[in-house]
C-alpha positions as CSV (number, residue, x, y, z in Angstrom):
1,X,162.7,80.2,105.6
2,X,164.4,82.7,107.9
3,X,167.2,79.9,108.9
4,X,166.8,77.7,105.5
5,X,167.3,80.8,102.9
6,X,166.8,84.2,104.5
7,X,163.9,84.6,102.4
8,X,165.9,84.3,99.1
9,X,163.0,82.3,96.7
10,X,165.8,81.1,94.7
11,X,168.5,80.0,97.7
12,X,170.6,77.3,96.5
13,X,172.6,75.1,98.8
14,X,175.7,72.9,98.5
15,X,174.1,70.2,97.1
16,X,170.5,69.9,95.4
17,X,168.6,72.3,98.1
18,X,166.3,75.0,96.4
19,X,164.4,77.7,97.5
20,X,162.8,79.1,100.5
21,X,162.6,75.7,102.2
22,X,165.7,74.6,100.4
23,X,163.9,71.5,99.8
24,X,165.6,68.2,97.7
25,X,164.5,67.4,94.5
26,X,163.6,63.9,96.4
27,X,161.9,65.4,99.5
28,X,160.2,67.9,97.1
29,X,158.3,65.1,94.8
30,X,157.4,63.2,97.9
31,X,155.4,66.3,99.3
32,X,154.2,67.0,96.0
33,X,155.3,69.4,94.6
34,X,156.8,69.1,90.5
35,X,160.7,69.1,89.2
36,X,161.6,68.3,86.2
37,X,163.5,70.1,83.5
38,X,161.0,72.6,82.9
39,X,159.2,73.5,86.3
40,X,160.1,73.1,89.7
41,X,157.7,73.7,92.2
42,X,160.6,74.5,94.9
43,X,160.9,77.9,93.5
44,X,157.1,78.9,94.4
45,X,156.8,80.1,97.5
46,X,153.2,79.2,98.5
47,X,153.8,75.8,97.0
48,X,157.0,75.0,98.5
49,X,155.5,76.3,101.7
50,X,152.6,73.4,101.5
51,X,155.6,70.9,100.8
52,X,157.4,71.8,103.7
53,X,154.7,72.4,105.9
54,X,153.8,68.4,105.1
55,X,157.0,67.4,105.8
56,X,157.2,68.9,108.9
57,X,153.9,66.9,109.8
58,X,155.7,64.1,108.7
59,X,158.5,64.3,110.3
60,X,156.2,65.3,113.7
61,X,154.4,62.3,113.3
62,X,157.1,60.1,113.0
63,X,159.8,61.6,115.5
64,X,157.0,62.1,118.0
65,X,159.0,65.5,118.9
66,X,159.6,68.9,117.4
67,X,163.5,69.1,117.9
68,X,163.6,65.4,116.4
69,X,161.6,66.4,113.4
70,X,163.2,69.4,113.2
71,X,166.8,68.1,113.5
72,X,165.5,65.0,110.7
73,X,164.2,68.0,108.3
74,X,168.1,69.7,108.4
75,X,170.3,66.5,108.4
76,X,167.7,64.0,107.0
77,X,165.6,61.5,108.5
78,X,168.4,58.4,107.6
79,X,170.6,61.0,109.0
80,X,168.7,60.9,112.6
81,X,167.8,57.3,112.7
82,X,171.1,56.0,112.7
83,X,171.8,58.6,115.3
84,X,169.1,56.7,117.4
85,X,169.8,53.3,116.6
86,X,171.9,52.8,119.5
87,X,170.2,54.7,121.3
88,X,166.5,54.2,121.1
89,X,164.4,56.9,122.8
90,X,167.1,59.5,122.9
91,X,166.1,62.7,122.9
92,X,167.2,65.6,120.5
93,X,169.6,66.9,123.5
94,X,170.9,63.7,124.3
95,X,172.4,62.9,120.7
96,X,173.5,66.7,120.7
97,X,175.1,66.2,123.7
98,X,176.9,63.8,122.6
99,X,177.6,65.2,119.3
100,X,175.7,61.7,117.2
101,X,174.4,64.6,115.3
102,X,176.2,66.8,112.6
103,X,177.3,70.1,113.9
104,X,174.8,72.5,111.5
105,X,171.9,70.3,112.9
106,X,172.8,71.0,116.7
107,X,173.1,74.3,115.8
108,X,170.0,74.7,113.5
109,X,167.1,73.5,116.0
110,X,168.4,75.8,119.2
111,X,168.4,78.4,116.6
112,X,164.7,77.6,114.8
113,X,163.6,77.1,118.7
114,X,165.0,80.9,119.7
115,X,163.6,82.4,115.9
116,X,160.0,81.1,117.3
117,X,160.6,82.5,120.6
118,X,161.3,86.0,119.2
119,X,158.6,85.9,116.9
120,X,156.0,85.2,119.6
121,X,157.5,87.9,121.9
122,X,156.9,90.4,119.3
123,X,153.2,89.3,118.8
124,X,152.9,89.4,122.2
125,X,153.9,93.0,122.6
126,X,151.3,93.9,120.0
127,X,148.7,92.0,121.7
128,X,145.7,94.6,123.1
129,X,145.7,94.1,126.7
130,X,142.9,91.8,128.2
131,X,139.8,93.4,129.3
């Protein structure tokens, strides 16, 4: 949520992203979670959370690699599979390398990459030490 909202529970983006995981109204429903006119699901934390959480499994499963599935959960999975088409097996850095991806999805897994890196640097330095 740091990269998809900055925490904001009610993010909106430019076109029908809401919430923390600024998840679709399509992606939402598919990962369970309710929208309609008088609830939507996106706007609970821990329940959008679980949604995004399954789509990321989804997406792992599928891409068989983190900055695949990552890249597919910012542009959309139609979005990276025509990136592949020509080129089957491709990795992530490949298709940003030669720019077959949009420009906020080469930025946006270097950038979720780095965000874990810092995280587990700064659990690390409150690790006790090993006896």
């Amino acid at each position: 949520p740091l990269l998809e909202s900055s925490f904001r529970e009610d993010a909106r983006g430019q076109l029908d992203e809401l919430g923390l995981w600024q998840l679709r109204t399509d992606t939402a429903r598919r990962f369970g979670l309710t929208v309609n006119a008088g609830r939507d699901e996106r706007l609970h934390p821990a329940r959008a959370t679980g949604a995004a959480a399954r789509y990321l499994h989804y997406l792992h499963a599928r891409y068989r690699d983190w900055p695949l599935a990552l890249a597919a959960y910012n542009a959309g999975e139609h979005r990276v599979d025509r990136a592949l088409a020509p080129r089957p097996g491709a990795s992530f850095w490949e298709l940003a390398d030669g720019r077959h991806l949009p420009h906020t999805s080469r930025n946006y897994v270097p950038r979720f990459i780095a965000v874990v890196r810092i995280i587990e640097g700064v659990r690390d330095c409150h690790r006790p030490p090993e006896v």
